[in-house]
N, CA, C and O of each residue as an XYZ file, in Angstrom:
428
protein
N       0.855     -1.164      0.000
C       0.000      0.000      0.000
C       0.906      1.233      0.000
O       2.007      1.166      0.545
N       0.500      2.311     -0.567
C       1.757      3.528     -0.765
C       1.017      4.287      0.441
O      -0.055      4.252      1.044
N       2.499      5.149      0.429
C       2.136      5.883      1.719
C       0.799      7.002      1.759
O       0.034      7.420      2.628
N       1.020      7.238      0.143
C      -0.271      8.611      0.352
C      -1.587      7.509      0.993
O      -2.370      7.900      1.859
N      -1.643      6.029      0.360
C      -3.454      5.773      0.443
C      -3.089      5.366      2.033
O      -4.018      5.580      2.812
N      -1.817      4.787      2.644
C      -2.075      4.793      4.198
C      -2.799      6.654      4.974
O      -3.766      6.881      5.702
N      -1.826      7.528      4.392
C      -1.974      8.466      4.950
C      -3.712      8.669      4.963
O      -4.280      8.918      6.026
N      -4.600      8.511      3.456
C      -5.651      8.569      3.719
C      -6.930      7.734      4.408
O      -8.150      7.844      4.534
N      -5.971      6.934      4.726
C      -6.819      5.552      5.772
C      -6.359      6.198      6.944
O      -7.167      5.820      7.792
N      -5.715      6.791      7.386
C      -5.396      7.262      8.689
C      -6.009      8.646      9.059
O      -6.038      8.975     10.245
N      -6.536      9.532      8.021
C      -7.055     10.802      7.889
C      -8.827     10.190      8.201
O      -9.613     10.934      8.787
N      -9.240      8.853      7.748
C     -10.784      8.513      7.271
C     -10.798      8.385      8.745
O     -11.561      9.110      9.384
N      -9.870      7.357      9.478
C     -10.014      7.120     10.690
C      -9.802      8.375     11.817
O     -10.350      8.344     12.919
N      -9.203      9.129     11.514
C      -9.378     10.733     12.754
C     -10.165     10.857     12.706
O     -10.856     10.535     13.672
N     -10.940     11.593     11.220
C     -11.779     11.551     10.766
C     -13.459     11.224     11.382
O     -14.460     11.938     11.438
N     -13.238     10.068     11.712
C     -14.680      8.961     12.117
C     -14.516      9.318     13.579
O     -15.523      9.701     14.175
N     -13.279      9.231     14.272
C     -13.211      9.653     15.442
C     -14.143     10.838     15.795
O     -15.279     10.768     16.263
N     -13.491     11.843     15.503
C     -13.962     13.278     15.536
C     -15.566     13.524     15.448
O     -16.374     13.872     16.310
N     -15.742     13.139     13.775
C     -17.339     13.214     13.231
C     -18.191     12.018     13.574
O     -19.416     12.118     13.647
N     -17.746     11.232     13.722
C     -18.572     10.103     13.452
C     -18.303      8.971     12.310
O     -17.711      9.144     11.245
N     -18.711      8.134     12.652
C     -18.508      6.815     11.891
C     -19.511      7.427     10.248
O     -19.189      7.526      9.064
N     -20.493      7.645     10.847
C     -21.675      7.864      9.613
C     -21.782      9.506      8.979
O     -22.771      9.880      8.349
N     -20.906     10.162      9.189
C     -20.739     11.362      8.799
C     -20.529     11.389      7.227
O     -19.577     10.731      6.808
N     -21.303     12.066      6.322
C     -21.175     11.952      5.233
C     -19.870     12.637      4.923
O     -19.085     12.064      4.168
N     -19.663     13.439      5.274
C     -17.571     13.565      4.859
C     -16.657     12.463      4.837
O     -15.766     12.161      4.043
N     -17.162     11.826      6.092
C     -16.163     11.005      6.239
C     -16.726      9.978      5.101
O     -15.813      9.509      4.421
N     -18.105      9.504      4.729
C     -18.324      8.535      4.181
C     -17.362      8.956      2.268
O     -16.718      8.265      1.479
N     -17.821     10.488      2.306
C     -17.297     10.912      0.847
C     -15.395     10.805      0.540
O     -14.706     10.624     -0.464
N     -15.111     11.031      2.010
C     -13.640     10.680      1.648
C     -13.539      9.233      1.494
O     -12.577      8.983      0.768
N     -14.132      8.196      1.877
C     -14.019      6.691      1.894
C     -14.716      6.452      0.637
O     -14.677      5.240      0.425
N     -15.249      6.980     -0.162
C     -15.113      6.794     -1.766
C     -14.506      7.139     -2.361
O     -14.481      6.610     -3.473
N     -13.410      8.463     -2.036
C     -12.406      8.513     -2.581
C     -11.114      7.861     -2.795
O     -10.371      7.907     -3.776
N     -10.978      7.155     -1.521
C      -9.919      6.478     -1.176
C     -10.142      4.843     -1.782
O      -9.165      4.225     -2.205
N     -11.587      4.199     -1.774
C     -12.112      3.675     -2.961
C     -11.697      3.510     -4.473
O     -11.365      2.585     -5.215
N     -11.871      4.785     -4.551
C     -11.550      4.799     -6.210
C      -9.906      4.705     -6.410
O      -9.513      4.010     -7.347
N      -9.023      5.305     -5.655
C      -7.756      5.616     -5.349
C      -7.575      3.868     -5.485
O      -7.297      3.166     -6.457
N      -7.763      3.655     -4.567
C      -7.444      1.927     -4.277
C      -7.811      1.108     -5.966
O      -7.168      0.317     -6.656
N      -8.857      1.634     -6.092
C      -9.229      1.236     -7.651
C      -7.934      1.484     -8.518
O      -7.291      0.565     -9.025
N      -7.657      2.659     -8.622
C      -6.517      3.002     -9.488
C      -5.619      2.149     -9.316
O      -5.392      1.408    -10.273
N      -4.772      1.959     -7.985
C      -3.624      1.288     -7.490
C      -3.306      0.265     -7.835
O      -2.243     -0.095     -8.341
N      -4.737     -0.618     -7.445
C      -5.197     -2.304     -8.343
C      -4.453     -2.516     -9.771
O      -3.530     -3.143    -10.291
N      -5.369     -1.669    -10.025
C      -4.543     -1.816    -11.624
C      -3.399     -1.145    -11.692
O      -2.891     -1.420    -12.779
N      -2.818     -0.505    -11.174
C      -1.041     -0.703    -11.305
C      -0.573     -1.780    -10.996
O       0.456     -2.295    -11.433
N      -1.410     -2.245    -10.109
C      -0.096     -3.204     -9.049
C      -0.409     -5.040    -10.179
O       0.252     -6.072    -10.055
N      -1.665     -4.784    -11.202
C      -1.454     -6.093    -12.041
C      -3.054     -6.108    -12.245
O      -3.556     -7.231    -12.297
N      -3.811     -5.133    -12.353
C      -5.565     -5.656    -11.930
C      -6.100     -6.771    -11.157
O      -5.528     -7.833    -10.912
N      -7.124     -6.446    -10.848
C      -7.812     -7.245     -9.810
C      -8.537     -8.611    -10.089
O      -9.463     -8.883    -10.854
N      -7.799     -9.388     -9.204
C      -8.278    -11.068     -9.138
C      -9.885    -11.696     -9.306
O     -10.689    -11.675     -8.373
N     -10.170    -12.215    -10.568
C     -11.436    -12.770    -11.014
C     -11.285    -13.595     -9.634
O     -10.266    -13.989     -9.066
N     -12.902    -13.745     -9.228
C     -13.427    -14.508     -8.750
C     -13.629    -15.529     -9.307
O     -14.078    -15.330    -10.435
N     -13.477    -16.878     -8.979
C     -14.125    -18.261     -9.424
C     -13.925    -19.148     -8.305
O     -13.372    -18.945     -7.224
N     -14.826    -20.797     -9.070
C     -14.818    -21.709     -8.154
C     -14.471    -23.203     -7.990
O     -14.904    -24.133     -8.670
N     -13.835    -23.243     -7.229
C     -12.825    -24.772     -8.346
C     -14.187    -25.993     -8.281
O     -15.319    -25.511     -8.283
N     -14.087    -27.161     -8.237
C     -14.879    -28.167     -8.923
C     -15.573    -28.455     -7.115
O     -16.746    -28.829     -7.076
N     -15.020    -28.317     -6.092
C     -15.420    -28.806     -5.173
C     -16.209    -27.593     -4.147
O     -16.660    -27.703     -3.007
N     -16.144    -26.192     -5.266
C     -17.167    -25.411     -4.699
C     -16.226    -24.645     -4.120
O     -16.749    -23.640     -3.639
N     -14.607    -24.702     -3.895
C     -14.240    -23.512     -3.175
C     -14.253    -22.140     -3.953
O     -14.258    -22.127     -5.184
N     -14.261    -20.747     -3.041
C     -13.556    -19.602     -3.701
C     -12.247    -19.768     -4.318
O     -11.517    -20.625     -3.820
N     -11.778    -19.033     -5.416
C     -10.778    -19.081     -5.745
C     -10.275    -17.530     -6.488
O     -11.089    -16.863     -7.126
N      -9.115    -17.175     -6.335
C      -9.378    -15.592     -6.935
C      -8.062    -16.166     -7.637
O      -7.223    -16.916     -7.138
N      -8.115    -15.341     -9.588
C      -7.143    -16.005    -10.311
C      -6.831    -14.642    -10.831
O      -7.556    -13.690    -10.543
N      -5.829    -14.523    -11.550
C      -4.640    -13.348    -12.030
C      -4.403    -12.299    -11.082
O      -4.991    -12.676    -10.068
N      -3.907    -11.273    -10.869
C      -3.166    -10.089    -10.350
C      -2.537    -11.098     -9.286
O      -2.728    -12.235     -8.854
N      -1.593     -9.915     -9.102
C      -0.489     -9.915     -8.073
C      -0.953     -9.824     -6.692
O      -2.031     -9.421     -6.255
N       0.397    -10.420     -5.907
C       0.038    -10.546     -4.719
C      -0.418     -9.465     -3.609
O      -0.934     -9.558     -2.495
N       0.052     -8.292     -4.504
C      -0.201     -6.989     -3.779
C      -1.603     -6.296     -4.465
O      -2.325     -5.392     -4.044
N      -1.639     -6.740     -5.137
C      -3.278     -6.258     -6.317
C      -4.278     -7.239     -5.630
O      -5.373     -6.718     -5.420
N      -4.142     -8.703     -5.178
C      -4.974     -9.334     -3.886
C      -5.014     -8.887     -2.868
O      -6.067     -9.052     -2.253
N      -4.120     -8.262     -2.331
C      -4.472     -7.700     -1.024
C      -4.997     -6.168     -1.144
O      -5.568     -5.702     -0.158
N      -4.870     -5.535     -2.048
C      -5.323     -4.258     -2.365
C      -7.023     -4.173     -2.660
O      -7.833     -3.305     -2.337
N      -7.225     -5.675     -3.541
C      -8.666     -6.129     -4.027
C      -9.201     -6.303     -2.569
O     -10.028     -5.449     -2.251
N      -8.906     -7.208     -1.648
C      -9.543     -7.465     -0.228
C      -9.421     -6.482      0.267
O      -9.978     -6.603      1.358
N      -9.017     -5.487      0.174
C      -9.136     -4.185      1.390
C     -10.230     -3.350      0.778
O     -11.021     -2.722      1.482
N     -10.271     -3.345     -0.585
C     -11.143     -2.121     -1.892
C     -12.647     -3.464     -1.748
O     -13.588     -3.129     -2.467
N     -12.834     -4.461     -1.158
C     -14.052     -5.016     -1.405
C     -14.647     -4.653      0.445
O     -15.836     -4.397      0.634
N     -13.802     -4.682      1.441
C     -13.668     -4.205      2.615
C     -14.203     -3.069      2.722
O     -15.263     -3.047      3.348
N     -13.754     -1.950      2.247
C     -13.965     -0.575      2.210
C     -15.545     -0.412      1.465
O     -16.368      0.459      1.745
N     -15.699     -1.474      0.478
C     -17.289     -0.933      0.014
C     -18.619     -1.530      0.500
O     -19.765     -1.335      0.097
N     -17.891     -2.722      1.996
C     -18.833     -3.079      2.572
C     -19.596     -2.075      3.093
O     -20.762     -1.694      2.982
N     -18.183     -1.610      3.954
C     -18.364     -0.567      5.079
C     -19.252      0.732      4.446
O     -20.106      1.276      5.147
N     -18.972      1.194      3.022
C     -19.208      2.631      2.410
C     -20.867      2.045      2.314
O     -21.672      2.915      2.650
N     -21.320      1.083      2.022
C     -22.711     -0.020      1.371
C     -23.708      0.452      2.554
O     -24.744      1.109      2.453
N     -23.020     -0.136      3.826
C     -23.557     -0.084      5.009
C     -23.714      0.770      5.823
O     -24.784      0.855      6.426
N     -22.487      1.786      6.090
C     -22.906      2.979      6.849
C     -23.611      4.261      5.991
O     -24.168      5.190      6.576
N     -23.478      4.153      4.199
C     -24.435      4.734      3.636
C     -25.737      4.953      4.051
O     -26.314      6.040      4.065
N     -26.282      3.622      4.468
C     -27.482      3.168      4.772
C     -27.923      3.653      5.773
O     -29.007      4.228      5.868
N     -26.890      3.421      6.888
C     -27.278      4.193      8.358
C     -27.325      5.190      8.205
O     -28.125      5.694      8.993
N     -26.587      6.340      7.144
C     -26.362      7.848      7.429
C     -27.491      8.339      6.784
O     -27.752      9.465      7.208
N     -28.402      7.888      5.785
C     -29.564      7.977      5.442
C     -30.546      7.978      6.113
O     -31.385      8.823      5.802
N     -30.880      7.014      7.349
C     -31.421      6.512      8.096
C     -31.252      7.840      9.245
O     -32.247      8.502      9.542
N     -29.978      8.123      9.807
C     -30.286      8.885     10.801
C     -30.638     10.139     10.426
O     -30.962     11.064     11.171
N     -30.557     10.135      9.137
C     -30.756     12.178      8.541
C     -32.767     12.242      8.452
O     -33.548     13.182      8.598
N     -32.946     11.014      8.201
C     -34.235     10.896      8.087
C     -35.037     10.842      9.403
O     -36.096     11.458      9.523
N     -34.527     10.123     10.344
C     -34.825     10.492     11.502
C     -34.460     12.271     12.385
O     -35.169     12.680     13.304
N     -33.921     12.622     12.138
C     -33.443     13.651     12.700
C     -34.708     14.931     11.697
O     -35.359     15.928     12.008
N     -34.509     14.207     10.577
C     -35.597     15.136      9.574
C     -37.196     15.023     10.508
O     -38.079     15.879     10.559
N     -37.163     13.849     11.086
C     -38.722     13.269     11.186
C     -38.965     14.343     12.692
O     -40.052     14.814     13.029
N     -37.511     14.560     13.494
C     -38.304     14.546     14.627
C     -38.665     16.201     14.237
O     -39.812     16.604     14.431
N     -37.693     17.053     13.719
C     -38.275     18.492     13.748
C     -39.368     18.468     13.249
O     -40.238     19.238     13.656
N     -39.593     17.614     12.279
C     -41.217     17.699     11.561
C     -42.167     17.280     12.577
O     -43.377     17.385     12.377
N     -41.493     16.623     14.093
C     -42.604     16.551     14.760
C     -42.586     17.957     15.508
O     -43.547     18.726     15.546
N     -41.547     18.137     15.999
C     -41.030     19.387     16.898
C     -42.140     20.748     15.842
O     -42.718     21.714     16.341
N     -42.129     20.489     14.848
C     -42.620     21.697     14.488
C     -44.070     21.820     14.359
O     -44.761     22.834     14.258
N     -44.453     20.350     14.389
C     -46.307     20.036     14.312
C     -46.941     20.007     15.575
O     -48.145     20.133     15.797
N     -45.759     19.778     16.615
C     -46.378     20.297     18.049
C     -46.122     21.825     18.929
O     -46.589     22.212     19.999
N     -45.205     22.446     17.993
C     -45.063     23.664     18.225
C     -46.285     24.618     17.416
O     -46.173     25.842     17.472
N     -47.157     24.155     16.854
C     -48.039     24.957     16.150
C     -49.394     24.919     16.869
O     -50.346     25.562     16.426
């Protein structure tokens, strides 16, 4: 991993500290660093097809050993981006819901 995309895994994580896990900044820099990782992949040899040998295991075939571990961290990262998307939606909508109550009992 090069130092700039550590540096920005270490910026996502202050980052989450500070704001929050579900903070859409933080979520927008973790697509950046996404795509970054995307780029890298394909320097480092593109990213390992999925397949499955005869007895049903996973198997991941071409790129390099550093383009596999770059692929498992870039499929890692879009769990996380998948999922706390979801939540940060979720709490904006709630937070939307309660002033809409705050404001229907203030009338």
């Amino acid at each position: 991993m090069t130092v700039s995309l550590r540096h920005g895994f270490c910026k996502l994580m202050n980052q989450s500290r500070e704001d929050g896990i579900f903070d859409p900044a933080g979520l927008d820099h973790a697509c950046h660093l996404q795509q970054r990782l995307l780029r890298d992949i394909d320097g480092w040899g593109g990213a390992p097809m999925p397949a499955r040998s005869d007895e049903g295991d996973l198997l991941w075939l071409g790129g390099t050993d550093e383009s596999r571990a770059l692929a498992e961290v870039e499929r890692r990262l879009d769990q996380f981006i998948t999922k706390a998307s979801f939540v940060s939606r979720a709490l904006e909508a709630e937070v939307a819901l309660e002033r809409r109550r705050a404001q229907l009992g203030a009338a």
